[in-house]
C-alpha positions as CSV (number, residue, x, y, z in Angstrom):
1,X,-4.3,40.7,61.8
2,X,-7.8,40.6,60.8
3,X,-9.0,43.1,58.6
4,X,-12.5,44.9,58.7
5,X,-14.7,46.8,56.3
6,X,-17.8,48.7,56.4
7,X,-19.8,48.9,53.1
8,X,-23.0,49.2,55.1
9,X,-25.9,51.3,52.9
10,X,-24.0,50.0,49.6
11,X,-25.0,47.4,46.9
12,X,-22.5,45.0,46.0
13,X,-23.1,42.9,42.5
14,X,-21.2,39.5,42.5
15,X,-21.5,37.1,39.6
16,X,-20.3,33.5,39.8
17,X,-21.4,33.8,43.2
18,X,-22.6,29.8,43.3
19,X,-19.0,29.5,42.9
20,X,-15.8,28.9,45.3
21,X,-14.5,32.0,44.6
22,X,-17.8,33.9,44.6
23,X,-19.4,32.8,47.4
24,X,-16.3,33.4,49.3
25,X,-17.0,37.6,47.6
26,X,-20.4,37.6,48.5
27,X,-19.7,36.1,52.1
28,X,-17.0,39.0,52.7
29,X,-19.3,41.7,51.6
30,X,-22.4,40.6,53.3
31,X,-20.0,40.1,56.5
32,X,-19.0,44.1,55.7
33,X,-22.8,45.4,55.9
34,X,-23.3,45.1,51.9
35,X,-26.3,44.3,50.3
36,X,-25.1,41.9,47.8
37,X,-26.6,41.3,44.6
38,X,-25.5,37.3,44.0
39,X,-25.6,36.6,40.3
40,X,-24.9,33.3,38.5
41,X,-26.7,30.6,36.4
42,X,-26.8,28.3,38.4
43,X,-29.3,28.2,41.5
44,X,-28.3,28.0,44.9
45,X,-29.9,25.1,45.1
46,X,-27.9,23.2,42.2
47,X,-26.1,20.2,43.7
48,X,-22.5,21.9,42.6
49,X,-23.1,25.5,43.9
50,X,-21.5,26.9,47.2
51,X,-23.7,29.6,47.7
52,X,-25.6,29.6,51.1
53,X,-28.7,29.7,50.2
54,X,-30.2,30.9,53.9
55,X,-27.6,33.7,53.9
56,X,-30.0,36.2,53.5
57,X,-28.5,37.5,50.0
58,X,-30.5,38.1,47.4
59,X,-29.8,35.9,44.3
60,X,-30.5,36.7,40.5
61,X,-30.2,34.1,38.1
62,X,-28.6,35.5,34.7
63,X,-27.3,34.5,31.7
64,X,-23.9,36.9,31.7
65,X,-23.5,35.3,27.8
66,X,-26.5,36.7,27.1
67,X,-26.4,41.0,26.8
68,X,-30.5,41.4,27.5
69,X,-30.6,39.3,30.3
70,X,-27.4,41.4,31.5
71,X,-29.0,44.5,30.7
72,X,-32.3,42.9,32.4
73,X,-30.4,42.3,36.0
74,X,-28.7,45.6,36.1
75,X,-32.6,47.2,35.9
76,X,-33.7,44.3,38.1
77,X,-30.2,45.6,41.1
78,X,-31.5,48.8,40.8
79,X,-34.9,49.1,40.9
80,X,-34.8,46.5,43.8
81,X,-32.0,48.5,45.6
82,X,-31.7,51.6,44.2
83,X,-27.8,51.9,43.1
84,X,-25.1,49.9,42.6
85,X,-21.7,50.2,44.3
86,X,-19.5,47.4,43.1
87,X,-18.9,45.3,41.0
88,X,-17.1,41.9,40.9
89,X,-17.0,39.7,37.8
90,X,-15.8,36.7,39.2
91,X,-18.0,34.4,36.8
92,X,-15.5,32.4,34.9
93,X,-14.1,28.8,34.3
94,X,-11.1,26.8,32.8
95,X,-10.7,24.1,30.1
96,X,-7.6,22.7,29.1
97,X,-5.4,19.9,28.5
98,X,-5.0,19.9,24.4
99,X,-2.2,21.7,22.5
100,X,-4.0,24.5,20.3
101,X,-3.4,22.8,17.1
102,X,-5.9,20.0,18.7
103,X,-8.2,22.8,20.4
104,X,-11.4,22.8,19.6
105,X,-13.7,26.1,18.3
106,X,-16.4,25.6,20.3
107,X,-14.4,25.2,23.5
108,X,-12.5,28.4,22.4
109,X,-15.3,29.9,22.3
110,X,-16.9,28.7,25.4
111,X,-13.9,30.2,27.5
112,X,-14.3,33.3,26.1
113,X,-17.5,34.0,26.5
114,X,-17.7,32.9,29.7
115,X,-14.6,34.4,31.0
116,X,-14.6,37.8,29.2
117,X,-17.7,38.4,27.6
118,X,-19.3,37.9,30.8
119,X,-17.2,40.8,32.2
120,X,-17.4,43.1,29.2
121,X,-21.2,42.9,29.6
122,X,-21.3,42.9,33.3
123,X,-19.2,46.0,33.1
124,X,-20.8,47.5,30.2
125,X,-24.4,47.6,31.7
126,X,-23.0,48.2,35.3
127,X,-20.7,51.7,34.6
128,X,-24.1,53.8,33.4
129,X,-24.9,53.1,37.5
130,X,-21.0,52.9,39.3
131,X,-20.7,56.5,37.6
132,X,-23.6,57.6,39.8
133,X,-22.1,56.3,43.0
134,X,-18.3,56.8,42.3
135,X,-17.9,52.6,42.4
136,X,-15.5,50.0,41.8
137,X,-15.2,47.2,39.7
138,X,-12.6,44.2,40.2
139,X,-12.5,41.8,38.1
140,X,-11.1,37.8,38.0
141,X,-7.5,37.5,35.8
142,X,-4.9,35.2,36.5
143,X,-1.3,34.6,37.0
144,X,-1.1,32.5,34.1
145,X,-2.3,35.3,31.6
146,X,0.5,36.7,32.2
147,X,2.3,34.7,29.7
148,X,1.8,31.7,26.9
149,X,1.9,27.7,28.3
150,X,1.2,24.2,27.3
151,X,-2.5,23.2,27.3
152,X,-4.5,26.5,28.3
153,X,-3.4,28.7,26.3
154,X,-7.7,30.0,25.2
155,X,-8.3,29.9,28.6
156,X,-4.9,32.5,29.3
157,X,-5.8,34.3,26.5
158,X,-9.4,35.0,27.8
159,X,-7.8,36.0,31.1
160,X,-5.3,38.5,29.6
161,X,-8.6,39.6,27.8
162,X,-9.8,40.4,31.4
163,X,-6.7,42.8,32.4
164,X,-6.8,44.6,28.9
165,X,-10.5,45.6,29.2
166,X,-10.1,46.5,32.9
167,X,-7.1,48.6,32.1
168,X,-9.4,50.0,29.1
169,X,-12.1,50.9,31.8
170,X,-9.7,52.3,33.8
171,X,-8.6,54.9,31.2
172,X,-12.2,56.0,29.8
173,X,-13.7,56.1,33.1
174,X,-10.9,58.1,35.0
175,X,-12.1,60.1,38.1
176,X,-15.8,58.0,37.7
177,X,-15.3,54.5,37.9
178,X,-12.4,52.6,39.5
179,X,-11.5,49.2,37.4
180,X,-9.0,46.5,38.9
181,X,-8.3,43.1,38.7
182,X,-6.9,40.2,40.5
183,X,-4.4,37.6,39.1
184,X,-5.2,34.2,41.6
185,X,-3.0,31.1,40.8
186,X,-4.5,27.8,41.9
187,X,-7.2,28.4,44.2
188,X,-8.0,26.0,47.2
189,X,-11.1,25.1,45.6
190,X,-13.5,21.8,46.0
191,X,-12.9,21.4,41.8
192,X,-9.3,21.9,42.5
193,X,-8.7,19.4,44.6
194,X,-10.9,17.0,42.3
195,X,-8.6,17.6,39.2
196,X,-5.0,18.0,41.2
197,X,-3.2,17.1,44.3
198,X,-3.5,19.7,46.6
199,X,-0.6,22.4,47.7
200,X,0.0,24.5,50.6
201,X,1.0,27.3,47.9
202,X,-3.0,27.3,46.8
203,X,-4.8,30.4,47.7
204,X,-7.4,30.0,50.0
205,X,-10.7,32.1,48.4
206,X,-11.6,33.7,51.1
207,X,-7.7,35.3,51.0
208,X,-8.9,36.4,47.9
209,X,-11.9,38.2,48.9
210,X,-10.2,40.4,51.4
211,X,-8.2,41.5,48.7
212,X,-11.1,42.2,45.9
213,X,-13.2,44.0,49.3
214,X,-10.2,45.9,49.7
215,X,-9.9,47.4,45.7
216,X,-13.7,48.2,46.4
217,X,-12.9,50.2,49.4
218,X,-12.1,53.9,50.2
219,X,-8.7,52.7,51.3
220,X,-8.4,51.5,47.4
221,X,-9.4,55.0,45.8
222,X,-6.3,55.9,44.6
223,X,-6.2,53.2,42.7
224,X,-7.5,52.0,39.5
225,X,-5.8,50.0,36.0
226,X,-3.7,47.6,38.5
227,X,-3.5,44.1,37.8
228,X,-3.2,42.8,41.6
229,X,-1.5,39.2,42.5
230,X,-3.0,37.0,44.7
231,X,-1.0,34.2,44.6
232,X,0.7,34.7,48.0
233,X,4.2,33.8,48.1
234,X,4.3,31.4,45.4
């Protein structure tokens, strides 16, 4: 049963959005009468990015590492738009394959600053302007962060990172700000299928997108803290 939404006259920001995952997001909220704010660093027109460039979105190139240029696109949404609505920090990666006593700093490092400092500072510089609309922010966990493994574990670590500060934002932002996240497994991604052999258990992002449209929704508003999986019935 298809499932419909109407975010028309509100601003959605998506980061990662040259990605699988984030285009997929800004697709579903343009498709729901969003504007959408598409944020990554790389450029549509970057030979790895999924982003439709002739979509008709509006895309900001950012630095989420980096907290002026963060604090620079939140003035940049607004004063081009007016308000900000949502939030989705879906900018994020994974490195793994070494046993963390053969782990090296700078790709500890790496993960988290891409996967949660990136959506501390998203977040950080976004609530000032959600609390003004009553918005939503959803954020990117996964299933894996859910407990310790073999070869990830920075990159899990970093994603539990992810549900701790949205459960955080949830708390001090009670009644102002909704805060979610969603826990994907493998997602049916072009990288994916690169690095592994594909499965008919992987998500498909655009499954995924419904879901994080959803948590922005009205039909969401009692809810806010949760830690949402996405892996279908894996």
């Amino acid at each position: 049963m298809p499932v419909q939404f109407d975010f028309g006259e509100q601003v959605a920001v998506v980061t990662g959005a040259s990605g699988a995952l984030g285009s997929a997001v800004v697709d579903a909220f343009r498709d729901a009468g969003a504007t959408v704010a598409a944020v990554d660093v790389r450029e549509p027109s970057h030979e790895d990015a999924l982003l439709d460039p002739d979509s008709g979105t509006e895309f900001y190139q950012a630095d989420l590492t980096d907290e002026d240029a963060v604090a620079e696109l939140f003035e940049r949404v607004v004063d081009d738009h007016g308000r900000v609505d949502a939030l989705c920090n879906v900018a994020g990666t994974w490195r793994g394959g070494d046993d963390l006593a053969d782990t090296e700093v700078d790709e500890f490092e790496f993960l988290f600053d891409v996967n949660l400092q990136s959506m501390f500072l998203a977040s950080k510089h976004a609530i000032p302007h959600l609390r003004e609309t009553d918005g939503a922010i959803v954020s990117i966990s996964s299933r894996s962060s859910l407990e310790g493994g073999e070869g990830d574990g920075p990159y899990r670590a970093s994603k539990a990172g992810v549900r701790t500060l949205t459960e955080t934002i949830a708390e001090e932002e009670l009644g102002s700000v909704r805060a979610n996240a969603v826990m994907p497994s493998v997602l049916d991604t072009p990288m994916n299928r690169e690095m592994m052999t594909p499965s008919d258990d992987w998500v498909d992002p655009a499954d995924v997108a419904d879901v994080i449209c959803f948590l922005c929704s009205e039909a969401a508003s009692v809810t806010s803290g949760a830690a949402v999986p996405v892996y279908g019935e894996a």
